[in-house]
C-alpha positions in Angstrom: 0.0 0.0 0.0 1.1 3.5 -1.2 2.4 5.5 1.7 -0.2 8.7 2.3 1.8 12.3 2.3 0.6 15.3 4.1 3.1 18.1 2.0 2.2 21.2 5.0 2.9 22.1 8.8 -0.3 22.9 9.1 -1.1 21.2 12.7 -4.5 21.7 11.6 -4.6 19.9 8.2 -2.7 17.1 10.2 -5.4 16.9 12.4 -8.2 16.6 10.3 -6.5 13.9 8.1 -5.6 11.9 10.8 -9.2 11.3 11.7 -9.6 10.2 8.3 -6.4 8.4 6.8 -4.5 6.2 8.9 -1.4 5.4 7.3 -0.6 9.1 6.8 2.9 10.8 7.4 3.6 14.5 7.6 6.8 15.9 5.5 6.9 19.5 5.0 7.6 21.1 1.4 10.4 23.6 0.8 8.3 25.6 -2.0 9.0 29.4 -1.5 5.6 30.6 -2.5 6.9 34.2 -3.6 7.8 32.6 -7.0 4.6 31.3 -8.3 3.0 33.6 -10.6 -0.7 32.6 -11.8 -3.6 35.2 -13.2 -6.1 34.6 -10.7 -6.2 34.3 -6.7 -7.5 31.0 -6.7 -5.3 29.9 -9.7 -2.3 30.7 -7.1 -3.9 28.2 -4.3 -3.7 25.8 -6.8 -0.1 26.6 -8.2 0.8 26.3 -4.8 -0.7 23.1 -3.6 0.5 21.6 -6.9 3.9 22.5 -6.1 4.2 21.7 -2.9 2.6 18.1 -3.9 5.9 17.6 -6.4 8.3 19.0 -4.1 8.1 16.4 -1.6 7.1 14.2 -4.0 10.8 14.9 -5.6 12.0 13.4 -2.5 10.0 10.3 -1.9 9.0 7.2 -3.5 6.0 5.0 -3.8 3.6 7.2 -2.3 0.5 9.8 -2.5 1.1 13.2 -1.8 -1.1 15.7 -0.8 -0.4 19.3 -1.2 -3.2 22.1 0.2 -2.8 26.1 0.2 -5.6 28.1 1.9 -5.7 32.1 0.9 -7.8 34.7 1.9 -8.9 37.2 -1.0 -10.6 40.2 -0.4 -12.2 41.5 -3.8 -8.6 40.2 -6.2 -6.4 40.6 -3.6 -4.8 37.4 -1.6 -4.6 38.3 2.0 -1.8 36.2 3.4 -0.6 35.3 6.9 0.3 38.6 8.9 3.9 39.4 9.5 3.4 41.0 13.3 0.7 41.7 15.5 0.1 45.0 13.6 -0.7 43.7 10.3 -2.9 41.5 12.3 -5.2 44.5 13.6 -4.8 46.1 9.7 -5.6 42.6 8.2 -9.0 42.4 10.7 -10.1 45.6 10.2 -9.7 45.4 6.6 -12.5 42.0 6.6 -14.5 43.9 9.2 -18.7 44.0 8.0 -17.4 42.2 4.4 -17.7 39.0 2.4 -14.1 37.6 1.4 -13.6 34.3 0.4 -11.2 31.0 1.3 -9.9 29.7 -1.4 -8.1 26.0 -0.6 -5.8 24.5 -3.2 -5.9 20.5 -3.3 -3.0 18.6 -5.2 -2.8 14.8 -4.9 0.3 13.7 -6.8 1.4 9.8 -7.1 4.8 9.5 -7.2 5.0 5.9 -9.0 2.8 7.0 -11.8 3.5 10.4 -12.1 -0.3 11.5 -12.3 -1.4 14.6 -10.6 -5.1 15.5 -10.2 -6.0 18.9 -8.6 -8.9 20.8 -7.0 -9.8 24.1 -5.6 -12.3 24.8 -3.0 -14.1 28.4 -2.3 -16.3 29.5 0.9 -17.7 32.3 1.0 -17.3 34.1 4.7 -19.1 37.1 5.6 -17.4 38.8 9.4 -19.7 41.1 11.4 -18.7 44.4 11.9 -16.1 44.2 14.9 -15.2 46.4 17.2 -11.5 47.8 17.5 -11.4 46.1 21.4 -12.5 42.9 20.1 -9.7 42.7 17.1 -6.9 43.9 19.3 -7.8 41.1 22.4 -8.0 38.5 19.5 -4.8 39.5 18.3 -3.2 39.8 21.4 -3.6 35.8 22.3 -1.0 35.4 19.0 -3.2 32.9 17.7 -3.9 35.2 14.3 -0.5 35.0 13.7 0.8 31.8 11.7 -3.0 31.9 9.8 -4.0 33.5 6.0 -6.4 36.4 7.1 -5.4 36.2 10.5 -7.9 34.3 11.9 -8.9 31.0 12.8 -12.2 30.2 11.9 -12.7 27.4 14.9 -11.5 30.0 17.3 -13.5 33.3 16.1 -16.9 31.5 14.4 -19.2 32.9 17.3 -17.7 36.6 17.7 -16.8 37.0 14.2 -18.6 35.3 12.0 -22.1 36.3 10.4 -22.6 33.9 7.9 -20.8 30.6 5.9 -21.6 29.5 2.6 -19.7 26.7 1.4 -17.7 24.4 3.1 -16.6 25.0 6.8 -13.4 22.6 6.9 -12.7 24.8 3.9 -12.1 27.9 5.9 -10.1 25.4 8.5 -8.0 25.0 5.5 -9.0 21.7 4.6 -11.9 20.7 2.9 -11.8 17.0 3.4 -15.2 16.4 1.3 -13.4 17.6 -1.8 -10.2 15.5 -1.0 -12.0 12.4 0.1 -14.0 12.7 -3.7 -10.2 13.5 -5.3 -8.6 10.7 -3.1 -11.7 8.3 -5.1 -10.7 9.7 -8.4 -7.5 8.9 -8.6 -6.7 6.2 -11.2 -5.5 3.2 -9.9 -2.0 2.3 -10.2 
């Protein structure tokens, strides 16, 4: 049996797939996402989960490989993971009483046959107007920190959050339906 590859740090993407997969092992790609170029927002998520998939897939054998990237866009814009506390408070005020959207990347890439099959997954997440008080407690916990839009959806859903449409693991930053229907698509090898 093909060894399953989780290609992300993302303790949260590890958690979700363990309650799913088993036989799953968690290597971390390299891929320095400041070099992929693609037209569109959600053409990057992809770009970047594909990538990510090959790069460890480079350095293993005999084995599936998952690659995910979760982005926040805000109109055309891709809101990434804030560099200090500061952009933190910018980045939340800036979602503040709007609709952005999540935008998840799937790659699943089989190293012995060489076939690559990709998704991308898009929720739609409208925040409630917040109050300056509410932002800067939330940021000061640190938790917005290593997250795209700096926020955690599992932490923030009852303060935050108006309204979801789409997939919720989505905005987790894994939306295990669409993998799960990927995973079962796969051509046998």
């Amino acid at each position: 049996m093909k060894k399953v590859i989780l290609a992300s740090a993302s303790p949260r993407r590890a958690a979700m797939l363990k309650n799913v997969l088993a036989n799953l092992s968690i290597v971390p790609s390299k891929v320095d996402e400041s070099g992929i170029r693609a037209k569109t927002p959600a053409a990057f998520a992809v770009a970047a989960a594909t990538a990510k998939a090959k790069e460890v897939g480079s350095r293993r054998k005999n084995a599936l490989v998952i690659g995910a990237d979760t982005i926040v866009v805000l109109g055309q814009k891709i809101i990434g993971k804030p560099k200090d506390k500061k952009e933190a408070i910018r980045i939340l005020k800036s979602l503040s009483g709007k609709t952005h959207k999540v935008v998840t990347g799937l790659a699943l890439f089989d190293t012995e046959t060489g076939v690559l099959v990709s998704h991308r997954e898009t929720t739609k997440v409208k925040m409630k107007k917040l109050p300056l008080k509410l932002i800067k407690d939330y940021v000061a916990t640190g938790s917005p920190l290593d997250k795209a839009g700096a926020y955690g959806i599992q932490e923030i859903e009852e303060m935050f959050i108006e309204r979801i449409e789409g997939d919720y693991d989505n905005v987790v930053g894994l939306p295990l339906a669409a993998l799960l229907k990927l995973l079962r698509e796969l051509p046998p090898a």
